[in-house]
N, CA, C and O atoms as CSV, one atom per row, in Angstrom:
chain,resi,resn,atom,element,x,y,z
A,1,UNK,N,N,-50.316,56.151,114.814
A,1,UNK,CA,C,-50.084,56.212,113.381
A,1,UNK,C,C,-51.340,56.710,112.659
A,1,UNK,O,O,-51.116,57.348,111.630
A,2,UNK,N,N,-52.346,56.574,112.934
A,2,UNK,CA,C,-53.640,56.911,112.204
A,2,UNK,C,C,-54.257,58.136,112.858
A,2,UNK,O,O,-55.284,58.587,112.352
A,3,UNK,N,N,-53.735,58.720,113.930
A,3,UNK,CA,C,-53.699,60.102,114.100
A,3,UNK,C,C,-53.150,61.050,113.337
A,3,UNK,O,O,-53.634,61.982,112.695
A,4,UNK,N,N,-51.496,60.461,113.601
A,4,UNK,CA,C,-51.320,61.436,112.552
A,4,UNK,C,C,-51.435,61.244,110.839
A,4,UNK,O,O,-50.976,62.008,109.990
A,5,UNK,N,N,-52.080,60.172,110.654
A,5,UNK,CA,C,-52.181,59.891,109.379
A,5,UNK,C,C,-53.740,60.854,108.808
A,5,UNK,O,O,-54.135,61.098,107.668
A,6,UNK,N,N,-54.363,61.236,110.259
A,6,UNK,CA,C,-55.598,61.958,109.767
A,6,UNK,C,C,-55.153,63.485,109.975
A,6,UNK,O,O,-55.776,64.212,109.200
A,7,UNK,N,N,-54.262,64.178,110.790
A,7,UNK,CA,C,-53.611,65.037,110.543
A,7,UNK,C,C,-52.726,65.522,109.424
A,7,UNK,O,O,-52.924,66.706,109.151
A,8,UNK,N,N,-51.820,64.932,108.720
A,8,UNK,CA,C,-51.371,64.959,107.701
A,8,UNK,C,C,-52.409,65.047,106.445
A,8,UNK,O,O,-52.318,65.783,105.463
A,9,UNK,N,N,-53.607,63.912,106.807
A,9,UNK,CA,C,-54.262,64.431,105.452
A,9,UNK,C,C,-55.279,65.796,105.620
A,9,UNK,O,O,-55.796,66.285,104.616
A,10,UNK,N,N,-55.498,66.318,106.869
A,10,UNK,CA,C,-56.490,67.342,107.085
A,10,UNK,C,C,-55.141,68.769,106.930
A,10,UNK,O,O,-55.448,69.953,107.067
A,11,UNK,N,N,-54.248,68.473,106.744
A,11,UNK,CA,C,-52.863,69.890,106.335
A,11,UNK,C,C,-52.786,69.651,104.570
A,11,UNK,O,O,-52.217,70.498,103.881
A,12,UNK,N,N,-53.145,68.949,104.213
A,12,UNK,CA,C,-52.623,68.783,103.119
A,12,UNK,C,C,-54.604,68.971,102.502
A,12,UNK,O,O,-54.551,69.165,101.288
A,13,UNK,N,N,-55.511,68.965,102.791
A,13,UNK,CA,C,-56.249,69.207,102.508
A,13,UNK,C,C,-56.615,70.627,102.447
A,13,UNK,O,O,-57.211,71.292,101.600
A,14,UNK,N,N,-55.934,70.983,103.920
A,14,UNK,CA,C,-56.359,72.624,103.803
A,14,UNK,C,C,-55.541,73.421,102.986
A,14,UNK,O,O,-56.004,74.501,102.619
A,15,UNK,N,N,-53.784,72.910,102.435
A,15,UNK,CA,C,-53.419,73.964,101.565
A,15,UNK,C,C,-53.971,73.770,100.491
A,15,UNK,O,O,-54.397,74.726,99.843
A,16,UNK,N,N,-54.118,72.213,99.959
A,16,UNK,CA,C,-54.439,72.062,98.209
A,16,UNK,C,C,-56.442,73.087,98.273
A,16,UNK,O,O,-56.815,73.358,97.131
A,17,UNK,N,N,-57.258,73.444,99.174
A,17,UNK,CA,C,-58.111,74.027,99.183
A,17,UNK,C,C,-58.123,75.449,99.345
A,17,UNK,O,O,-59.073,76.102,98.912
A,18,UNK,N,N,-56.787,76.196,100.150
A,18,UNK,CA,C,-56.492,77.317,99.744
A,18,UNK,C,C,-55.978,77.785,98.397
A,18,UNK,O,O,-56.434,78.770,97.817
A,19,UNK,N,N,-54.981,77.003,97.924
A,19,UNK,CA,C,-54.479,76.816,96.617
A,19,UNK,C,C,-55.352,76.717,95.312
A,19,UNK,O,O,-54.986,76.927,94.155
A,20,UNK,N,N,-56.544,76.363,95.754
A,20,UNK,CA,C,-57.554,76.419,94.603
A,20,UNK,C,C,-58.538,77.211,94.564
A,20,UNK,O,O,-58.967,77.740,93.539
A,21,UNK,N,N,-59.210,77.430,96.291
A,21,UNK,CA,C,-59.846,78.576,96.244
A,21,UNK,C,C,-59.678,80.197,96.055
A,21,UNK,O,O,-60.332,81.145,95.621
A,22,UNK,N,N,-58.533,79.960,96.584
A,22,UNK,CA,C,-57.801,81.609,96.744
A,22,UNK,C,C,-57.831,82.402,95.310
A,22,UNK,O,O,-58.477,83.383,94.942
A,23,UNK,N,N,-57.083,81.758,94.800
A,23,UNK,CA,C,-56.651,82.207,93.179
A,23,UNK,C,C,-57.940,82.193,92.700
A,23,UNK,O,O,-58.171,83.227,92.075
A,24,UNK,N,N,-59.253,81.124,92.761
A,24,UNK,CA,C,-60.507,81.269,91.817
A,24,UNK,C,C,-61.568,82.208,92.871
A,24,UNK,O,O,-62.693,82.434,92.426
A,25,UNK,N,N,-61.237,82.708,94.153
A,25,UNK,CA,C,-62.181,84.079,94.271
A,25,UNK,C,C,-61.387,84.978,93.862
A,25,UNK,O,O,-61.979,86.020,93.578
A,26,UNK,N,N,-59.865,85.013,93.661
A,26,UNK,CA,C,-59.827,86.465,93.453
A,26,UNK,C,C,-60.084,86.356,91.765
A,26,UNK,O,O,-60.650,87.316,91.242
A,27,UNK,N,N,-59.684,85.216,90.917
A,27,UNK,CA,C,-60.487,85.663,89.664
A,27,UNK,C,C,-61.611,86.006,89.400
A,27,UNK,O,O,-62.014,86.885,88.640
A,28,UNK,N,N,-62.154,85.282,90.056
A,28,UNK,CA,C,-63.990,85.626,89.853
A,28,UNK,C,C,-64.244,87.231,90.515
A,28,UNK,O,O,-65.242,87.902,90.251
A,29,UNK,N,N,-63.647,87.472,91.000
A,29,UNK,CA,C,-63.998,88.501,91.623
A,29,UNK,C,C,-63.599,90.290,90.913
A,29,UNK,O,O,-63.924,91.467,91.069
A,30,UNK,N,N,-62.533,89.263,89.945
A,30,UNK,CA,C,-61.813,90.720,89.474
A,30,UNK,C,C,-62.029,90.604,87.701
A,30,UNK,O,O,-61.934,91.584,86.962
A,31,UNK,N,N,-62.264,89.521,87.336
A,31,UNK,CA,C,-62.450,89.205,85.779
A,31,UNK,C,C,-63.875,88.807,85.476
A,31,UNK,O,O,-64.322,89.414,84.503
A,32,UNK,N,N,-64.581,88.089,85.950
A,32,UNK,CA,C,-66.043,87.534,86.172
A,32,UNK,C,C,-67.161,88.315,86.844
A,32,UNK,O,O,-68.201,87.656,86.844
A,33,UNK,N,N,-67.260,89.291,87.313
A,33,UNK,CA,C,-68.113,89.561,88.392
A,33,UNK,C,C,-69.488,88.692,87.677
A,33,UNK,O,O,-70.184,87.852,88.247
A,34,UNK,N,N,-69.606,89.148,86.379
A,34,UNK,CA,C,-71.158,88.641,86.408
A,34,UNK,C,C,-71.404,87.395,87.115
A,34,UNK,O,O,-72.553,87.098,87.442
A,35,UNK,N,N,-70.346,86.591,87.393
A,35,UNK,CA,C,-70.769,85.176,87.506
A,35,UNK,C,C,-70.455,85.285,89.423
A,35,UNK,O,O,-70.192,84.315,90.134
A,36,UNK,N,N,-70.507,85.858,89.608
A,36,UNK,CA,C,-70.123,85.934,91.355
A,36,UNK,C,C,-71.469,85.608,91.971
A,36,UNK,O,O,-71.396,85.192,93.128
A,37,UNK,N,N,-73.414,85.768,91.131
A,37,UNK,CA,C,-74.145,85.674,92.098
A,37,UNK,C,C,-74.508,83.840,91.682
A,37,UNK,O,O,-75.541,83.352,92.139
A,38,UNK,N,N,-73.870,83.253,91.092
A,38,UNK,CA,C,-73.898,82.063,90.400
A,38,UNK,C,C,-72.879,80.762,91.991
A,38,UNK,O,O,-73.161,79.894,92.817
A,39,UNK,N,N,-71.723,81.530,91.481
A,39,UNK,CA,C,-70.784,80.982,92.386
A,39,UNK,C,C,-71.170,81.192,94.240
A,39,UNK,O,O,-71.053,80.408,95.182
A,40,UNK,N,N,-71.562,82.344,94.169
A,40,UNK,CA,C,-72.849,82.351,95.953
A,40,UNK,C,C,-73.461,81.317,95.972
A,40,UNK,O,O,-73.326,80.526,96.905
A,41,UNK,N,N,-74.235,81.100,94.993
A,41,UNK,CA,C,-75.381,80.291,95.219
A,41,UNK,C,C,-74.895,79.088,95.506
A,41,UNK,O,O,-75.203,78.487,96.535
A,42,UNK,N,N,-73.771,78.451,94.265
A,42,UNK,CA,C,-73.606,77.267,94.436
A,42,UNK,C,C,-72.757,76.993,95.548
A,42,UNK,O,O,-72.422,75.832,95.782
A,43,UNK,N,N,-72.265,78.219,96.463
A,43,UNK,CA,C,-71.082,77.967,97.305
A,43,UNK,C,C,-72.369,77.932,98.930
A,43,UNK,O,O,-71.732,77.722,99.963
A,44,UNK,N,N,-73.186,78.021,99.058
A,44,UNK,CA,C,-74.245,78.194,99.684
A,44,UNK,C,C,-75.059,76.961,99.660
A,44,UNK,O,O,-75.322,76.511,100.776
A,45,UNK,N,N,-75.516,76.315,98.643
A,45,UNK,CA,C,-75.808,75.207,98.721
A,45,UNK,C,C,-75.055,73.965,99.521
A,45,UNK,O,O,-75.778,72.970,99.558
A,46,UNK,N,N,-74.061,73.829,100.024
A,46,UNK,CA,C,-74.197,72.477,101.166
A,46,UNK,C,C,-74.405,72.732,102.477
A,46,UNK,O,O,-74.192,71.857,103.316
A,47,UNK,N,N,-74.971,74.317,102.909
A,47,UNK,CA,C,-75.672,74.733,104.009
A,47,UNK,C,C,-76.741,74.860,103.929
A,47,UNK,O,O,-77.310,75.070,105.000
A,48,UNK,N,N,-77.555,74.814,102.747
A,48,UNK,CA,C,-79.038,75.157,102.553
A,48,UNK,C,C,-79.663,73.663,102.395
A,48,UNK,O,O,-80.633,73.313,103.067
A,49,UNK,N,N,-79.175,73.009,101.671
A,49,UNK,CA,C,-79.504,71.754,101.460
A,49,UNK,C,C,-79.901,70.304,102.680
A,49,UNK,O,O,-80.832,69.500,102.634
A,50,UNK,N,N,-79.030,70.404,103.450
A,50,UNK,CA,C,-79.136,70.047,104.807
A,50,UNK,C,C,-80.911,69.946,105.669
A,50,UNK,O,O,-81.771,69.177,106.099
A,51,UNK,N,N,-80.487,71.560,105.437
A,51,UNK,CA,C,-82.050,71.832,106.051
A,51,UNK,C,C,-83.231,71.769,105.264
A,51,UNK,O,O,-84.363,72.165,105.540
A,52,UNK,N,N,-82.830,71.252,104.320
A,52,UNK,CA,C,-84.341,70.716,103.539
A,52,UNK,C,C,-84.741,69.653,103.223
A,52,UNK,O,O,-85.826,69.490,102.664
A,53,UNK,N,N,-83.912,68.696,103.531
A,53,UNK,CA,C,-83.664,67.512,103.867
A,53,UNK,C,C,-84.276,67.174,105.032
A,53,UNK,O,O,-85.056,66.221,105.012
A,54,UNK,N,N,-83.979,68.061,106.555
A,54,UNK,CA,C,-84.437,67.896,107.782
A,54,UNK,C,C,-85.925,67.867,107.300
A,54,UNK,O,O,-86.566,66.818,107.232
A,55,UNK,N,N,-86.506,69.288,106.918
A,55,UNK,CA,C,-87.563,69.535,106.538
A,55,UNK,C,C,-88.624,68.371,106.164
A,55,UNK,O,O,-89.772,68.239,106.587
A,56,UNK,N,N,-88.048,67.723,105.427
A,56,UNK,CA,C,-88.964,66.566,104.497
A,56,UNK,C,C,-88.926,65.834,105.378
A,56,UNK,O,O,-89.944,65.404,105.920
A,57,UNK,N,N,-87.873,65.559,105.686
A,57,UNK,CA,C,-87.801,64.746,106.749
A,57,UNK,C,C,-89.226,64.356,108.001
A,57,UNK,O,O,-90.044,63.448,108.147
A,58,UNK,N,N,-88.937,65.429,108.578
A,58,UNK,CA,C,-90.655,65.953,110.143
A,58,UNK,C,C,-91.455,66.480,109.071
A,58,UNK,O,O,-92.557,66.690,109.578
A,59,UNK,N,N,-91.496,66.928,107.399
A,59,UNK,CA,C,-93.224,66.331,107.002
A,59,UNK,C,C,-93.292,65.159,106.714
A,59,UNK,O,O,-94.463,64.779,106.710
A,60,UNK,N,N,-92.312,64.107,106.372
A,60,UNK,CA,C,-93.119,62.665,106.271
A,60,UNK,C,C,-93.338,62.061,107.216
A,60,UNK,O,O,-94.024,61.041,107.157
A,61,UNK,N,N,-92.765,62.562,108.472
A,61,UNK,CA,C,-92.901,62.008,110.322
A,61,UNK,C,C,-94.188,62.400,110.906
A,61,UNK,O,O,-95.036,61.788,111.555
A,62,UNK,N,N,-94.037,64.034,110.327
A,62,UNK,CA,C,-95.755,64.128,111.365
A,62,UNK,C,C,-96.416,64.582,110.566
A,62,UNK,O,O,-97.007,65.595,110.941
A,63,UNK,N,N,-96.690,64.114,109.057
A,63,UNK,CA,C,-97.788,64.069,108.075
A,63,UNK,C,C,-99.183,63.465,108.518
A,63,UNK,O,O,-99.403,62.598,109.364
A,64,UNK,N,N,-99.707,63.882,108.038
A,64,UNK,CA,C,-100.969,62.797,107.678
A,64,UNK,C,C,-101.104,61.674,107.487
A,64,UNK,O,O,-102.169,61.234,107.921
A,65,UNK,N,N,-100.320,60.815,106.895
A,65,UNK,CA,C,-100.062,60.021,106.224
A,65,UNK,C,C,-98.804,58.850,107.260
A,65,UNK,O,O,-98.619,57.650,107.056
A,66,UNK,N,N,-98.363,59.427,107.966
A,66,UNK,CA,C,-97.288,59.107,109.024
A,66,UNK,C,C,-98.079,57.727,109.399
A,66,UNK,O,O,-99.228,57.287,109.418
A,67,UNK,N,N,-96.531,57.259,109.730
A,67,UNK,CA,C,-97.050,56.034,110.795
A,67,UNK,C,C,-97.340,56.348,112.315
A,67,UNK,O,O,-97.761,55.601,113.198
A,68,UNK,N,N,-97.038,57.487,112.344
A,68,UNK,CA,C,-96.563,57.551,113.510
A,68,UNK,C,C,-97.697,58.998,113.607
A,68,UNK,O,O,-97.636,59.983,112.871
A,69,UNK,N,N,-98.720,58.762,114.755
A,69,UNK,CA,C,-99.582,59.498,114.888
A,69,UNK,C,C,-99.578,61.163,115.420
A,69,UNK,O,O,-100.470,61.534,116.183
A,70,UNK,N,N,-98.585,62.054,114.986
A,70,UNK,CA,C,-98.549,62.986,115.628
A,70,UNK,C,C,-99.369,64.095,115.631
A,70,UNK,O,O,-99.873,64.734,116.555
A,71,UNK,N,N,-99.399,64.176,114.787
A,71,UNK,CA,C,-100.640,65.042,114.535
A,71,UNK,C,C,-102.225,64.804,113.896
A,71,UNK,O,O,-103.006,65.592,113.363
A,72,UNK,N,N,-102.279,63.938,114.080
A,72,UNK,CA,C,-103.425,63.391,113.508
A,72,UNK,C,C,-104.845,63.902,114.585
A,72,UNK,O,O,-104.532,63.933,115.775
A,73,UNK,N,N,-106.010,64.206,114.342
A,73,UNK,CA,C,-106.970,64.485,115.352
A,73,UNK,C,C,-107.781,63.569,115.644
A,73,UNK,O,O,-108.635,63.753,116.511
């Protein structure tokens, strides 16, 4: 039951996300352009973000300042 209860919601997720995306790239794309390098960016951000997160992450690990001696001389 909770298989397909996670199937049912991952079909019903992917049309209501075609259904909303579809129609707002092809507007943006055909009425908006100016705003197309706006909508990149922000459509780009939950892949960029990730890794800057990691980032901060291994400088507060092998900082200076770390507990944890990795680079320290």
């Amino acid at each position: 039951a909770t298989f397909l209860y996670s199937v049912v919601a991952a079909i019903c997720t992917i049309i209501l996300g075609v259904l909303i995306v579809v129609p707002a790239a092809y507007w943006i794309r055909l009425r908006l352009p100016q705003l197309r390098p706006i909508v990149e960016f922000i459509t780009l951000l939950p892949l960029v973000i990730p890794a800057i997160v990691i980032v901060f992450g291994y400088i507060r690990m092998y900082g200076s300042n770390s507990p944890l001696p990795f680079l320290s001389s």
